[in-house]
py3Dmol code that shows the C-alpha trace and the ligand (Angstrom):
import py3Dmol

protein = """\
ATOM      1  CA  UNK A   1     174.516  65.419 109.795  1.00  0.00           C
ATOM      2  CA  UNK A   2     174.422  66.411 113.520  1.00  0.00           C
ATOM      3  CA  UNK A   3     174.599  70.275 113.969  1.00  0.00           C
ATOM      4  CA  UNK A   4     174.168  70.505 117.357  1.00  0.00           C
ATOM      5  CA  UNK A   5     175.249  68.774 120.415  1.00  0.00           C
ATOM      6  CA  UNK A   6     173.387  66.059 122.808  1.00  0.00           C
ATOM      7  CA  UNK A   7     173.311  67.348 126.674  1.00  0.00           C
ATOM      8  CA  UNK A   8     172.168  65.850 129.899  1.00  0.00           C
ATOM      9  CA  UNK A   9     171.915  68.405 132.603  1.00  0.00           C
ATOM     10  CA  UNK A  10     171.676  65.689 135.848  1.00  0.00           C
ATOM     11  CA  UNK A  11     171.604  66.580 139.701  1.00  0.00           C
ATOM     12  CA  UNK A  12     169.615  65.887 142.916  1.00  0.00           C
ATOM     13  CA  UNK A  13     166.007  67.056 142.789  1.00  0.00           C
ATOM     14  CA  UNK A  14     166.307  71.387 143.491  1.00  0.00           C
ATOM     15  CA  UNK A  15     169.639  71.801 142.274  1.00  0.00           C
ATOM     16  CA  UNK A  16     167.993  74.051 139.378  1.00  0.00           C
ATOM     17  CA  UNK A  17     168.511  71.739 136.466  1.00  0.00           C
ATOM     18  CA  UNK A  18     165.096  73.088 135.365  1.00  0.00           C
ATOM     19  CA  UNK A  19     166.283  76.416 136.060  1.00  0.00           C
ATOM     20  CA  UNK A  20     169.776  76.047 133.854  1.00  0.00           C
ATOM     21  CA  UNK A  21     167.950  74.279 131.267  1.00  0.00           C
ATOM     22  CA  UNK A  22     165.139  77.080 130.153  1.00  0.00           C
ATOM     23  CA  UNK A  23     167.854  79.327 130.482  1.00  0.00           C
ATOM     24  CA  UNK A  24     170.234  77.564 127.998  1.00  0.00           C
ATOM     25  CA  UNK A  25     167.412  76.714 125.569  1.00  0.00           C
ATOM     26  CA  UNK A  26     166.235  80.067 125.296  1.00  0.00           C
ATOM     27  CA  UNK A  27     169.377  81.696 124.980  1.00  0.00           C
ATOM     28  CA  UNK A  28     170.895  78.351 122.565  1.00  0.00           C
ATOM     29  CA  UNK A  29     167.319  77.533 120.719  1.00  0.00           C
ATOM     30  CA  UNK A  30     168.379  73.677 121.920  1.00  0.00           C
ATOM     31  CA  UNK A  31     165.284  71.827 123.092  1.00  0.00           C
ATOM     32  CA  UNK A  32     164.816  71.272 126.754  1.00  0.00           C
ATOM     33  CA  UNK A  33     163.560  68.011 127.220  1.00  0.00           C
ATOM     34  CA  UNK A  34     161.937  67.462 130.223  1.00  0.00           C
ATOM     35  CA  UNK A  35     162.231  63.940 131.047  1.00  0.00           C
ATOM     36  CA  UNK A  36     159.752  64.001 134.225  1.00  0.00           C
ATOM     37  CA  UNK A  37     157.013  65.878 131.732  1.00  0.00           C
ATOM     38  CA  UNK A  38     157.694  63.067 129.115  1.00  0.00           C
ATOM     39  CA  UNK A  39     157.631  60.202 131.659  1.00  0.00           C
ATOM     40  CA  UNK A  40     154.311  62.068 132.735  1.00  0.00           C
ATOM     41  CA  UNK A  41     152.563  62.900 129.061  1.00  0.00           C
ATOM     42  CA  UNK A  42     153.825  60.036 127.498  1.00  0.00           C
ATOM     43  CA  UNK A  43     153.174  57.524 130.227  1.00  0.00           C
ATOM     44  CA  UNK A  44     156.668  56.281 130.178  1.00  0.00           C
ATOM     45  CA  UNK A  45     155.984  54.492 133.954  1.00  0.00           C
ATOM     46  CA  UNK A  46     154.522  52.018 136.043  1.00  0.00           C
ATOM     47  CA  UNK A  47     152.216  53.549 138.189  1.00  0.00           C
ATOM     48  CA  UNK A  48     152.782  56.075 141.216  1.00  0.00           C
ATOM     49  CA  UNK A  49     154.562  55.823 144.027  1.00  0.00           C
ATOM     50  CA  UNK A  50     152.702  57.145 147.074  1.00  0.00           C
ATOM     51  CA  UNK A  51     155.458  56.998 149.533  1.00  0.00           C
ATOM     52  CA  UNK A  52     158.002  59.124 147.261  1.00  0.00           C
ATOM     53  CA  UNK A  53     155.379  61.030 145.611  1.00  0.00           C
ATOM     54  CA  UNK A  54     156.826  60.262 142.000  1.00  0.00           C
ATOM     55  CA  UNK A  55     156.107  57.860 138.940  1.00  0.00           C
ATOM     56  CA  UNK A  56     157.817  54.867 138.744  1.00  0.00           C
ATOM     57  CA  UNK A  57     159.608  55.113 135.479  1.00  0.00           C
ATOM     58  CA  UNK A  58     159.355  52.745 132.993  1.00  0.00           C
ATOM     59  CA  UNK A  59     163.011  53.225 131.337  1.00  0.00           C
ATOM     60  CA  UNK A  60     163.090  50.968 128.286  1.00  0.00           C
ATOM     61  CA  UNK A  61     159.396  52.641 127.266  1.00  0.00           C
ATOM     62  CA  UNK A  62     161.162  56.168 128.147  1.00  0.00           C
ATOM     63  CA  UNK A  63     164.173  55.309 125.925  1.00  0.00           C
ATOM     64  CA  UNK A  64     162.282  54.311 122.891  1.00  0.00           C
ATOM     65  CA  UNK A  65     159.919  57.051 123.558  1.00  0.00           C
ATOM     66  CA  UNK A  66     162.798  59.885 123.106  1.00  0.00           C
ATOM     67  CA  UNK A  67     165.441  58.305 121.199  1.00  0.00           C
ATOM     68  CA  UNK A  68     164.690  59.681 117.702  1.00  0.00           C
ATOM     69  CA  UNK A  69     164.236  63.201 118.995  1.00  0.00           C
ATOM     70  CA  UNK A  70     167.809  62.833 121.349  1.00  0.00           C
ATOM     71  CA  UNK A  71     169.593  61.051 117.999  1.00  0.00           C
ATOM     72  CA  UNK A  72     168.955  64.412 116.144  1.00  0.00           C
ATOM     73  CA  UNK A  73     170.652  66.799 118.581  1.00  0.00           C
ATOM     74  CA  UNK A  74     170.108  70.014 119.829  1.00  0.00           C
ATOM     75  CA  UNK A  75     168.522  69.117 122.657  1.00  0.00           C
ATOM     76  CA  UNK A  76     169.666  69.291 126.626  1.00  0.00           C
ATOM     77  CA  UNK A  77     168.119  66.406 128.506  1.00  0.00           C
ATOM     78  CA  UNK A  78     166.867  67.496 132.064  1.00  0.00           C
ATOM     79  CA  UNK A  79     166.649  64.471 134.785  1.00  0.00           C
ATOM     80  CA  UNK A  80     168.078  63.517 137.988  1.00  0.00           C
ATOM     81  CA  UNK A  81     169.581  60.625 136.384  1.00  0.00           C
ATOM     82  CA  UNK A  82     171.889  59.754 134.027  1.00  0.00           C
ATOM     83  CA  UNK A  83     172.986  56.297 133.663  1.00  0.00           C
ATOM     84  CA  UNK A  84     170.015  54.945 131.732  1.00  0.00           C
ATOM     85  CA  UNK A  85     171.523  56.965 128.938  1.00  0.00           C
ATOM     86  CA  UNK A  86     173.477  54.955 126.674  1.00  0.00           C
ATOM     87  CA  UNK A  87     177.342  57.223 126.145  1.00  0.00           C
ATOM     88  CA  UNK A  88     176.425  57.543 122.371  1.00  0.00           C
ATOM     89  CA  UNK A  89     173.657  59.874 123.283  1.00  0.00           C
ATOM     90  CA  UNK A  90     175.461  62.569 124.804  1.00  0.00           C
ATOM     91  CA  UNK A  91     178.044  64.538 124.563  1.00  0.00           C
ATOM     92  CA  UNK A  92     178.143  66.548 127.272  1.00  0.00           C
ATOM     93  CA  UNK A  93     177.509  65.711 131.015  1.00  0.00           C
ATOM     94  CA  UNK A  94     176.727  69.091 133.055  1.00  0.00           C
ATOM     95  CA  UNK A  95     176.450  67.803 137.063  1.00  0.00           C
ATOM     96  CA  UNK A  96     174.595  70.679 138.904  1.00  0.00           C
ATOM     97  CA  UNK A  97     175.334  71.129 142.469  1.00  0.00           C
ATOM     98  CA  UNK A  98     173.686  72.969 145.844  1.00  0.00           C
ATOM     99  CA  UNK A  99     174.825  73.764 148.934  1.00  0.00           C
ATOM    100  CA  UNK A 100     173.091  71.283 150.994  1.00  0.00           C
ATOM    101  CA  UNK A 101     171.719  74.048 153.673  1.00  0.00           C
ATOM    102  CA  UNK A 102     170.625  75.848 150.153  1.00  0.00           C
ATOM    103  CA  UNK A 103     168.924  72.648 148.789  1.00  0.00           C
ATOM    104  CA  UNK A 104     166.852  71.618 152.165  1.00  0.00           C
ATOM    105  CA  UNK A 105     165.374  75.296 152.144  1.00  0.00           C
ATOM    106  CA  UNK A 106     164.320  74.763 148.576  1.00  0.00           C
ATOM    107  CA  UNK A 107     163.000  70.867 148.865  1.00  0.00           C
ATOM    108  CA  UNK A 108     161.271  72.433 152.239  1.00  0.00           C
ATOM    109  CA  UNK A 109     159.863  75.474 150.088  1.00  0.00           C
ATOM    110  CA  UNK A 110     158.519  72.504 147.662  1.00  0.00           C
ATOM    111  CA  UNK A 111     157.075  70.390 150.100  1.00  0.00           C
ATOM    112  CA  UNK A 112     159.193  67.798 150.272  1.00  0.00           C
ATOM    113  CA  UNK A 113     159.556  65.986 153.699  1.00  0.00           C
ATOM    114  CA  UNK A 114     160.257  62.974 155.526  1.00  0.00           C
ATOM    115  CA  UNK A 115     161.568  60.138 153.582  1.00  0.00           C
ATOM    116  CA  UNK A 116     161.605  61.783 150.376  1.00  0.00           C
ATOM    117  CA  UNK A 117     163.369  64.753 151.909  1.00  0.00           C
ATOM    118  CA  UNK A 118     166.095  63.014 153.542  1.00  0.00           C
ATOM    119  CA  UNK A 119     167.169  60.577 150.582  1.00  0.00           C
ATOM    120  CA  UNK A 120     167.300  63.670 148.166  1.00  0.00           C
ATOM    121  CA  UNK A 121     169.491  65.500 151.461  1.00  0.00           C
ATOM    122  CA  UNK A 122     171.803  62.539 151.419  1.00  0.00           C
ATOM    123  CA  UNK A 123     172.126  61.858 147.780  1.00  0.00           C
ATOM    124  CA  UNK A 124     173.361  65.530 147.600  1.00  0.00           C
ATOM    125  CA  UNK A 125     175.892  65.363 150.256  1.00  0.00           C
ATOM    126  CA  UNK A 126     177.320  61.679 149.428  1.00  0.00           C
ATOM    127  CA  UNK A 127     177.537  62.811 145.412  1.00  0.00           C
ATOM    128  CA  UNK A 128     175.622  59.998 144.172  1.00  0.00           C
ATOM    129  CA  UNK A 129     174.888  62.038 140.659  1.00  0.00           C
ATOM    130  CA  UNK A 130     178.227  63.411 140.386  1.00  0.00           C
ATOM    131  CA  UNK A 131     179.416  59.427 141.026  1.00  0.00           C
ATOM    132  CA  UNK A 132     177.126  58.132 138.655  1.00  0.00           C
ATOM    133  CA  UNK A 133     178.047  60.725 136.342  1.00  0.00           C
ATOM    134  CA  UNK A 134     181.327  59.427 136.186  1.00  0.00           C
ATOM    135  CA  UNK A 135     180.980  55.910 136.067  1.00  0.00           C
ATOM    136  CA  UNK A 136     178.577  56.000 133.101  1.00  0.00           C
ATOM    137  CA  UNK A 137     180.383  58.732 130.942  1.00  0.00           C
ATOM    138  CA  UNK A 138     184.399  59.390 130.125  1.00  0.00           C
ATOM    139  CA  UNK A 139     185.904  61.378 132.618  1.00  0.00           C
ATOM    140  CA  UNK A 140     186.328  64.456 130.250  1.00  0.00           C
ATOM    141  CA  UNK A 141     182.846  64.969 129.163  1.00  0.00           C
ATOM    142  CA  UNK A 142     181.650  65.299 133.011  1.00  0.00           C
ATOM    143  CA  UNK A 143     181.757  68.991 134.348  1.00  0.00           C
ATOM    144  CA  UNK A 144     180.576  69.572 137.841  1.00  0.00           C
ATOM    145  CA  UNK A 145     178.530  73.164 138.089  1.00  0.00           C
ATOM    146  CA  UNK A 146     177.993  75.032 141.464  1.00  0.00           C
ATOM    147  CA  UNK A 147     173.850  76.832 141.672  1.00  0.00           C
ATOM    148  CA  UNK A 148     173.931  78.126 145.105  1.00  0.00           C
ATOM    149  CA  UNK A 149     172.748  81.898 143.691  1.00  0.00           C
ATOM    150  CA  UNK A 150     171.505  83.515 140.303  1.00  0.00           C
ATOM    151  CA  UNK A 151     175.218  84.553 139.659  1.00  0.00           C
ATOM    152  CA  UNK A 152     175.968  80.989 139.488  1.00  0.00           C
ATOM    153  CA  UNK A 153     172.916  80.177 136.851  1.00  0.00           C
ATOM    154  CA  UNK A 154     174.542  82.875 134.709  1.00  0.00           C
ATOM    155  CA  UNK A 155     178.016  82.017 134.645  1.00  0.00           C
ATOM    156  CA  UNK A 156     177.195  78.358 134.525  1.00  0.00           C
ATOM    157  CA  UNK A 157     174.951  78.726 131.498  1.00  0.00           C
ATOM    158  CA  UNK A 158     177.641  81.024 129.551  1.00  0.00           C
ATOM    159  CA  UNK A 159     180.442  78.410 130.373  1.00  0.00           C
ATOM    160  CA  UNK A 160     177.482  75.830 128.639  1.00  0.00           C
ATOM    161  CA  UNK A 161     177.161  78.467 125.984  1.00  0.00           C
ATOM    162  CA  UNK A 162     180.778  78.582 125.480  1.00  0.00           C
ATOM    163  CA  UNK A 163     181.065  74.823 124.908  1.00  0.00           C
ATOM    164  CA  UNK A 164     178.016  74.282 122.461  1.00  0.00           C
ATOM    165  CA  UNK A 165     179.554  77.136 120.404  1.00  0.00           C
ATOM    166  CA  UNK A 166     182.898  74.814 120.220  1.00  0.00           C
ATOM    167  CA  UNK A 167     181.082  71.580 119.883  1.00  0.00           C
ATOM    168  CA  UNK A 168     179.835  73.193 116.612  1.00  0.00           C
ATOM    169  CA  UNK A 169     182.970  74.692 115.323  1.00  0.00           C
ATOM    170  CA  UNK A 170     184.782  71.420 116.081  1.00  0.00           C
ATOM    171  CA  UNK A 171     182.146  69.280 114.639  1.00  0.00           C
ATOM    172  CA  UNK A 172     180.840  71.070 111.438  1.00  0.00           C
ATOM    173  CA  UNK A 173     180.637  68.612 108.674  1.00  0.00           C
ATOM    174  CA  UNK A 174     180.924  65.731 110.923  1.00  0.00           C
ATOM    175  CA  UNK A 175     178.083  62.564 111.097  1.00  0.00           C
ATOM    176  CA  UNK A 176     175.988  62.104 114.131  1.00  0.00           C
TER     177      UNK A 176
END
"""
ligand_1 = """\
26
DAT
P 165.587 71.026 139.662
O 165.112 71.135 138.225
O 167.001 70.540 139.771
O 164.650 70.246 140.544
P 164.862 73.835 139.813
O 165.548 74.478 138.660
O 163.405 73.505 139.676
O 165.648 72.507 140.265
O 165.135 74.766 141.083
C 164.517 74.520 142.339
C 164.180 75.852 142.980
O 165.366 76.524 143.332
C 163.410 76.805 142.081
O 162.528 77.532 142.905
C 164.454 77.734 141.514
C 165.488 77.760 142.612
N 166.870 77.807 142.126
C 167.496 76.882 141.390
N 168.773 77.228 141.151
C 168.953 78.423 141.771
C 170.067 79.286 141.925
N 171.276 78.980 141.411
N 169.907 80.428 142.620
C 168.713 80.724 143.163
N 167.617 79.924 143.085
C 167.736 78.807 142.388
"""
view = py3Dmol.view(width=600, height=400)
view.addModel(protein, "pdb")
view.setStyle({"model": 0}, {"cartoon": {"style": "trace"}})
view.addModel(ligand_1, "xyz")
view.setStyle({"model": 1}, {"stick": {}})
view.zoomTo()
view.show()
């Protein structure tokens, strides 16, 4: 039996998935899985790329790599994708976004530029996440989540709060 639910928390790079996610675990006790420290410790990739700066992610190795741990649930699954997920592993979708003027200041403060910079600019403004989102996932397990400010984190992660605490009361008893 399943006693707690399966969430992805998705969103351009500096949205503050990272940020919602250690928030929500320590105030849930779900697991925050880190899917760029798994692709990293687990070598779930195919070498680096030097243009973007990232790994080149191996997703059928990354899948098999966390699928037991995601199959038990209690765990909130932090990437900035989501449709290498098959819909049996989650149950809940969070999409964070950023202001984009908000987001360039914090790529910039990361050292993000050029290519890299611009692609994660334009993948915020056109949606892509929040698009992918809801092609890959029914409509009603998608919620879209403002993080311009810290009053945002907080009322985001209660609203998060709020919804695990139903998933359980709704699902007590049930299989996984
Ligand atoms: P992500 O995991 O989506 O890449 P993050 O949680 O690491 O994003 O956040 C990127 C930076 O922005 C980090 O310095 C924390 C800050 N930040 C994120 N969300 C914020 C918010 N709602 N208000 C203020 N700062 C925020």
């Amino acid at each position: 039996m399943r006693s707690a639910p399966k969430i992805i928390v998705t969103g351009t790079p500096g949205v503050g998935k990272t940020t919602h996610c250690e928030l929500l675990a320590q105030n849930t006790g779900l697991r925050h899985l880190s899917i760029s420290a798994v692709v990293k410790e687990r070598e779930c990739h195919d070498g680096w790329d030097d243009e973007f700066r990232s790994w080149v992610v191996d997703e059928d190795k990354l899948l098999d790599s966390i699928e037991e741990e995601v199959q038990q649930g209690g765990c909130i699954i932090d990437w900035h994708a989501c449709d290498l997920f098959p819909k049996s592993w989650i149950d809940l979708v969070v999409v964070v976004r950023c202001d984009s003027t908000v987001l360039y200041d914090r790529l910039a403060a990361r050292g993000y530029s050029g290519k890299k910079l611009d692609e994660n600019m334009d993948s915020e403004i056109m949606e892509v996440l929040l698009e992918e989102a809801r092609e890959s996932y029914d409509e009603e397990i998608v919620v879209e989540l403002r993080s311009d400010n810290s009053d945002d984190v907080e009322g985001n992660v209660e609203r998060i709060e709020a919804w695990i605490k139903q998933w359980k009361r709704d699902n007590s008893g049930a299989d996984p």
